[in-house]
N, C-alpha and C positions, 0 to 999 in steps of 0.2 A: 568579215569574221575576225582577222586581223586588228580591228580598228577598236572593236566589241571587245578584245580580250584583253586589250591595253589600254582601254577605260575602265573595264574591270579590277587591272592591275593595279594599276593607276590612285585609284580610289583607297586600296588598303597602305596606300602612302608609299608604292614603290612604281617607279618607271622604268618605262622598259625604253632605250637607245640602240641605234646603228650604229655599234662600235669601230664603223669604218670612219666614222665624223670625228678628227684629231678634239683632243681634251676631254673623253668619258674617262679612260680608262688610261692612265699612264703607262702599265707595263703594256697593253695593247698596242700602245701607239710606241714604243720602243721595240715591240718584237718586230713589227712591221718593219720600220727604219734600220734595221740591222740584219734583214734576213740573210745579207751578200755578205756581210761580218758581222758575224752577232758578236754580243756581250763579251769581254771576259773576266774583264777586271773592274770592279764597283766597290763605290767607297760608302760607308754610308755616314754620313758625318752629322751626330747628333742622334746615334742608335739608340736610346730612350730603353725599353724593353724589347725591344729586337724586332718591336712590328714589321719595319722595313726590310729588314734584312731577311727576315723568312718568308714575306713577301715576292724579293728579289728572287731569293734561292728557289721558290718554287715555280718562277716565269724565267727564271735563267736559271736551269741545273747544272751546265757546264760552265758558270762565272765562279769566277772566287770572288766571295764579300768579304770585304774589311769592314768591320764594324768599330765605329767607336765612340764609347759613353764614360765623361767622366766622374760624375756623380756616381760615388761608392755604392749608394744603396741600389739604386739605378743600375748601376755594373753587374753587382748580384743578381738581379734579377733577371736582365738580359742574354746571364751566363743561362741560369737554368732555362730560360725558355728556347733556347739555342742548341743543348745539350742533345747528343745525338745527330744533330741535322749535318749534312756535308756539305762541304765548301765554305763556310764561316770562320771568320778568324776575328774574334773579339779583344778588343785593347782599352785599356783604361785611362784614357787621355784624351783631350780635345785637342781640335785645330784652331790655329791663328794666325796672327800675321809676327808673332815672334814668341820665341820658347820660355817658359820659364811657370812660376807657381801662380794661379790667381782665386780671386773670391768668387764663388758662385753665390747667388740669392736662391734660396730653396723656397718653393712654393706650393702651395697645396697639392695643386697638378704636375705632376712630375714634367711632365712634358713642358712645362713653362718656366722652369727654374733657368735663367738670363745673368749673361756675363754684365747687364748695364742695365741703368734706371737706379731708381734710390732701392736702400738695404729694405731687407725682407720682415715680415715682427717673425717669420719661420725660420730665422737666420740664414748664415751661411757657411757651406764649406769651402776648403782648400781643394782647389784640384790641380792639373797640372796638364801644361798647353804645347805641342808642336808646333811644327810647320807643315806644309803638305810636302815642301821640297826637302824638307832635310830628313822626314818620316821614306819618304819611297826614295830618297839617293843611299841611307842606312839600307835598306830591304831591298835593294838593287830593283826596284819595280822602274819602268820606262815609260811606262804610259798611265791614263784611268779611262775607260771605255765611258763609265757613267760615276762623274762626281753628283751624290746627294745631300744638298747639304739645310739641316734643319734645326738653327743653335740659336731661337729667340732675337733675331736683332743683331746677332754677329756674322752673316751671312759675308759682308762683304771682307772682315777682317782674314777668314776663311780663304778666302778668292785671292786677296792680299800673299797669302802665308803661298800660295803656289805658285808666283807669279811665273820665275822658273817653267814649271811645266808649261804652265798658259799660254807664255810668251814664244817657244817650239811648238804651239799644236797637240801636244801631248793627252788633251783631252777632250773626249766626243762629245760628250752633254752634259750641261750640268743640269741638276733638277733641283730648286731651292725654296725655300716659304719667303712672301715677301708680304706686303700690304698695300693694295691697289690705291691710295692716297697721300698724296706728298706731304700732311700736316696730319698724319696720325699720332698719337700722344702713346698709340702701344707700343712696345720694346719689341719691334719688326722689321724686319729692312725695308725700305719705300723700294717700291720696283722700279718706279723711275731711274733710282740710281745703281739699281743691279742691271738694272737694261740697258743703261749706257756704257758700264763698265763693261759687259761681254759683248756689245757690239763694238766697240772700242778693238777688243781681243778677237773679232773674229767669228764671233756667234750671231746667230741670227736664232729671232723668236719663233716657236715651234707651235707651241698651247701655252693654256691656262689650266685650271681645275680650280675652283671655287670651292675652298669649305663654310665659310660661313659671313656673316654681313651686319654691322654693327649700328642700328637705323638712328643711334643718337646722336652721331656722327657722320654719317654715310659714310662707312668702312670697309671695306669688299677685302677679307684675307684668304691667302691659300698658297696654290705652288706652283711654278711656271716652269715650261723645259725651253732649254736653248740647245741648239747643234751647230759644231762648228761647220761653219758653212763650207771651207775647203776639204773637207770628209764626209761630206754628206753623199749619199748613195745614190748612183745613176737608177736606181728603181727602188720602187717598196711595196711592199705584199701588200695585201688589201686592195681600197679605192682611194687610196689619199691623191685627188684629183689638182692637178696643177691647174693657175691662176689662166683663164684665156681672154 
């Protein structure tokens, strides 16, 4: 019967998973991994219109989110889809690997406007870039439970801009967009070399999640979790079953 309702399902183009199989569902596979310390503190780097952030807020209600989008129009928007909600705290500046003013290329899809690649014919704005270590040693913050980080191809200048924390353990997971092919021409981070740098620092690979697949290239994009391996928890809710 089981089997019959999820061919049924199935067919109007959705599937149904056991979301105890790590990579369906990323805040699933985070509540699990933190039930013995959950969440508290989430960044979300590259907060776009705040998808993520009220995402987070609603699978972690006792984390504080930092959100942050530097794209003006982008910011407005993020502000009112935010408005009301608790625990949010929205800022209008990106991360890096040093502070100061730079061009954004603005692009149809807000979600794709990229610090690199050639100029945009949609132009581009000024915005204006931190660090992760000098943003939370100002704000007196110690740790980041869960760094998110999703800024078109500047994933690893990001990681750069905290080295500070990274380098103390400071942070539990990051969760970043990457691009599974080491000769992709898109403005992406290759995960090769996001994966060497956090194993490098101490993380180890967790999952994937797959958003979509570019067959003119063979392209596989999406976003991967890593945990720092020295803080990883003696148990986790669910069935997330160790290697025998």
């Amino acid at each position: 019967m089981i089997a019959l309702l999820k061919s049924f399902i199935r067919r109007s183009g959705v599937n149904i998973c056991d979301i105890d199989h790590l990579g369906v569902d990323v805040e699933v596979d985070l509540q699990r991994l933190t039930t013995i310390k959950p969440l508290q503190t989430i960044f979300d780097v590259g907060g776009n219109f705040g998808q993520s952030a009220i995402r987070f807020s609603q699978a972690f209600p006792k984390a504080q989110i930092f959100t942050f989008e530097p794209v003006p129009d982008s910011f407005r928007k993020l502000n009112s889809n935010i408005l009301g909600k608790k625990g949010i705290q929205s800022f209008n500046h990106g991360f890096g690997d040093v502070s100061g003013s730079f061009e954004i290329q603005i692009q149809p899809n807000s979600g794709a406007n990229t610090l690199i690649g050639s100029k945009s014919p949609h132009g581009s704005v000024k915005i204006h870039l931190e660090t992760i270590d000098s943003f939370t040693s100002a704000k007196g913050i110690d740790s980041i439970d869960l760094l998110k980080i999703d800024v078109e191809g500047y994933e690893l200048n990001v990681l750069r801009g905290a080295a500070g924390l990274l380098a103390r353990g400071a942070v539990r997971y990051v969760y970043a967009e990457c691009v599974f092919a080491p000769d992709s021409v898109f403005p992406h981070t290759d995960f090769f070399e996001l994966h060497q740098m956090l194993t490098n620092l101490g993380f180890c690979f967790v999952a994937s999640y797959a958003e979509s697949f570019r067959l003119a290239d063979g392209c596989a994009m999406g976003n991967v979790l890593y945990a720092l391996k020295s803080r990883l928890p003696s148990r986790a809710g669910g069935r997330i079953k160790n290697i025998s």
